[in-house]
C-alpha positions as CSV (number, residue, x, y, z in Angstrom):
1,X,0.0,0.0,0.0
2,X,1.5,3.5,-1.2
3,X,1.8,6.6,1.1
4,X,-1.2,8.1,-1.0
5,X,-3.6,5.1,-0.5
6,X,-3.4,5.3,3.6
7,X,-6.4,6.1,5.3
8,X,-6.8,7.6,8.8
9,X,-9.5,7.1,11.4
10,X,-11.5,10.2,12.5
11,X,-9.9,12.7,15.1
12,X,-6.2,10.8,14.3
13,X,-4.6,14.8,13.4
14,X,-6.8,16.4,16.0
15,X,-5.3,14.2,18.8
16,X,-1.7,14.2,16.7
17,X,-1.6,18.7,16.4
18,X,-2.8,18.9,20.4
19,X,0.1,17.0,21.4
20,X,2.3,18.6,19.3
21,X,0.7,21.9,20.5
22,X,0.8,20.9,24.7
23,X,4.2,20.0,23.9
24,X,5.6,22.5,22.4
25,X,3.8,25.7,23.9
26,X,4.0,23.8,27.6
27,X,7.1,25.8,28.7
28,X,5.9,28.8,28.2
29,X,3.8,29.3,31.4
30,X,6.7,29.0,33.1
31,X,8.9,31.9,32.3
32,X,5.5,34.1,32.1
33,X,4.9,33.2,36.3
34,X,8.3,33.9,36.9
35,X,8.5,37.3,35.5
36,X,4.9,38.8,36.6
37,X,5.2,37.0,39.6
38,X,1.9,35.3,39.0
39,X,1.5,31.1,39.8
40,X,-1.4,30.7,37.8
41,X,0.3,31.7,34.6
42,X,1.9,27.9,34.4
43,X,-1.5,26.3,32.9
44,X,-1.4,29.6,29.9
45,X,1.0,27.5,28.1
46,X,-0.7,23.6,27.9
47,X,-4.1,25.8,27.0
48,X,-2.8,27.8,24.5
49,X,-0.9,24.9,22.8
50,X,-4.6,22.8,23.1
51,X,-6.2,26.1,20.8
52,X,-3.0,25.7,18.4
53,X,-3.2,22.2,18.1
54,X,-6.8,22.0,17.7
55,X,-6.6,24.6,14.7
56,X,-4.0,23.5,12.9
57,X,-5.6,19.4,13.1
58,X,-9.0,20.4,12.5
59,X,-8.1,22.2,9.2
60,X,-5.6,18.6,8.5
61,X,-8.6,16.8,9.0
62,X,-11.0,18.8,7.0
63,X,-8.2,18.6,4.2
64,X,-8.1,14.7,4.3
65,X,-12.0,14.5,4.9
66,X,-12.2,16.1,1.4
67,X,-9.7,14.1,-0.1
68,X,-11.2,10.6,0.8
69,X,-8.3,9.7,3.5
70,X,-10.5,9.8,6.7
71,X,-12.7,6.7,7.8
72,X,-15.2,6.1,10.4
73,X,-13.5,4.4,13.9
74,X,-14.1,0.5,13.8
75,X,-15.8,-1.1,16.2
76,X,-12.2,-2.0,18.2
77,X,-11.0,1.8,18.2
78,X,-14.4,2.9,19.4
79,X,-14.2,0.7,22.3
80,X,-10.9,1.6,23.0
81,X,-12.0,5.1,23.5
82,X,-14.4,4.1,25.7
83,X,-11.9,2.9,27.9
84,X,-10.0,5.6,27.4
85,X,-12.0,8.4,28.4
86,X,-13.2,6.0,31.4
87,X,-9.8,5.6,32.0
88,X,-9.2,9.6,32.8
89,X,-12.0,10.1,34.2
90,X,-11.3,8.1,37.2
91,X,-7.7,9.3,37.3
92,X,-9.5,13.1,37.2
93,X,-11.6,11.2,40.3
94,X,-9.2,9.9,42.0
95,X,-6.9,13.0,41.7
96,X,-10.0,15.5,43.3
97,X,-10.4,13.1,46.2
98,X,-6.7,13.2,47.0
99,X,-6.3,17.0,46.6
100,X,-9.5,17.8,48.9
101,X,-7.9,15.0,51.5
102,X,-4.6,17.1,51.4
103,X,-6.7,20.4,51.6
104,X,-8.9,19.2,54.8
105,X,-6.0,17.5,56.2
Protein backbone atom coordinates (compact mmCIF):
# COMPACT_ATOMS: atom_id res chain seq x y z
CA UNK A 1 0.00 0.00 0.00
CA UNK A 2 1.52 3.49 -1.25
CA UNK A 3 1.78 6.64 1.13
CA UNK A 4 -1.24 8.08 -0.95
CA UNK A 5 -3.56 5.12 -0.45
CA UNK A 6 -3.44 5.30 3.57
CA UNK A 7 -6.38 6.14 5.34
CA UNK A 8 -6.81 7.59 8.83
CA UNK A 9 -9.51 7.06 11.41
CA UNK A 10 -11.55 10.18 12.50
CA UNK A 11 -9.86 12.69 15.05
CA UNK A 12 -6.23 10.77 14.30
CA UNK A 13 -4.63 14.75 13.36
CA UNK A 14 -6.83 16.36 16.03
CA UNK A 15 -5.31 14.22 18.80
CA UNK A 16 -1.69 14.21 16.65
CA UNK A 17 -1.59 18.65 16.35
CA UNK A 18 -2.78 18.92 20.43
CA UNK A 19 0.11 16.95 21.39
CA UNK A 20 2.32 18.56 19.29
CA UNK A 21 0.73 21.89 20.55
CA UNK A 22 0.76 20.90 24.73
CA UNK A 23 4.22 20.01 23.87
CA UNK A 24 5.60 22.53 22.43
CA UNK A 25 3.83 25.66 23.91
CA UNK A 26 4.01 23.82 27.59
CA UNK A 27 7.06 25.81 28.71
CA UNK A 28 5.87 28.84 28.21
CA UNK A 29 3.76 29.31 31.42
CA UNK A 30 6.70 28.96 33.10
CA UNK A 31 8.87 31.89 32.27
CA UNK A 32 5.47 34.14 32.12
CA UNK A 33 4.85 33.19 36.27
CA UNK A 34 8.32 33.87 36.95
CA UNK A 35 8.46 37.30 35.51
CA UNK A 36 4.89 38.79 36.65
CA UNK A 37 5.17 37.04 39.58
CA UNK A 38 1.93 35.30 39.00
CA UNK A 39 1.45 31.14 39.75
CA UNK A 40 -1.39 30.69 37.82
CA UNK A 41 0.30 31.71 34.59
CA UNK A 42 1.95 27.88 34.41
CA UNK A 43 -1.51 26.25 32.90
CA UNK A 44 -1.40 29.59 29.86
CA UNK A 45 1.04 27.46 28.09
CA UNK A 46 -0.66 23.65 27.92
CA UNK A 47 -4.11 25.82 26.97
CA UNK A 48 -2.82 27.84 24.52
CA UNK A 49 -0.86 24.86 22.81
CA UNK A 50 -4.58 22.79 23.09
CA UNK A 51 -6.22 26.06 20.84
CA UNK A 52 -2.98 25.70 18.37
CA UNK A 53 -3.22 22.18 18.10
CA UNK A 54 -6.78 21.99 17.70
CA UNK A 55 -6.64 24.56 14.65
CA UNK A 56 -4.05 23.53 12.87
CA UNK A 57 -5.59 19.40 13.06
CA UNK A 58 -9.03 20.43 12.49
CA UNK A 59 -8.07 22.20 9.17
CA UNK A 60 -5.64 18.64 8.50
CA UNK A 61 -8.56 16.76 9.04
CA UNK A 62 -10.99 18.83 7.00
CA UNK A 63 -8.21 18.63 4.25
CA UNK A 64 -8.13 14.73 4.26
CA UNK A 65 -11.99 14.48 4.94
CA UNK A 66 -12.23 16.12 1.41
CA UNK A 67 -9.70 14.10 -0.14
CA UNK A 68 -11.18 10.58 0.78
CA UNK A 69 -8.28 9.71 3.48
CA UNK A 70 -10.51 9.83 6.67
CA UNK A 71 -12.67 6.73 7.82
CA UNK A 72 -15.18 6.13 10.43
CA UNK A 73 -13.49 4.42 13.90
CA UNK A 74 -14.10 0.53 13.77
CA UNK A 75 -15.79 -1.14 16.24
CA UNK A 76 -12.24 -2.03 18.25
CA UNK A 77 -10.99 1.80 18.24
CA UNK A 78 -14.36 2.94 19.38
CA UNK A 79 -14.25 0.67 22.27
CA UNK A 80 -10.94 1.62 23.01
CA UNK A 81 -12.04 5.14 23.52
CA UNK A 82 -14.37 4.15 25.70
CA UNK A 83 -11.87 2.85 27.87
CA UNK A 84 -10.00 5.65 27.40
CA UNK A 85 -12.02 8.44 28.44
CA UNK A 86 -13.19 5.99 31.42
CA UNK A 87 -9.83 5.62 31.98
CA UNK A 88 -9.16 9.56 32.79
CA UNK A 89 -12.04 10.11 34.20
CA UNK A 90 -11.26 8.10 37.20
CA UNK A 91 -7.68 9.34 37.33
CA UNK A 92 -9.50 13.14 37.21
CA UNK A 93 -11.57 11.20 40.31
CA UNK A 94 -9.17 9.89 42.04
CA UNK A 95 -6.86 13.00 41.73
CA UNK A 96 -9.99 15.50 43.35
CA UNK A 97 -10.42 13.08 46.17
CA UNK A 98 -6.69 13.21 47.03
CA UNK A 99 -6.35 17.00 46.60
CA UNK A 100 -9.50 17.83 48.90
CA UNK A 101 -7.88 15.05 51.55
CA UNK A 102 -4.57 17.06 51.44
CA UNK A 103 -6.71 20.45 51.62
CA UNK A 104 -8.93 19.19 54.80
CA UNK A 105 -5.99 17.49 56.22
Amino acid sequence: MSEQDKTYPEGHFLGMWMGIGIAFFAGVGVPLSIIFGIPGLIGIGPAIGVAFGLSIGQYIENKYKQQGLIRPLTEAEQKRKRYAILAGLFLLLVGLIVSILIFLL
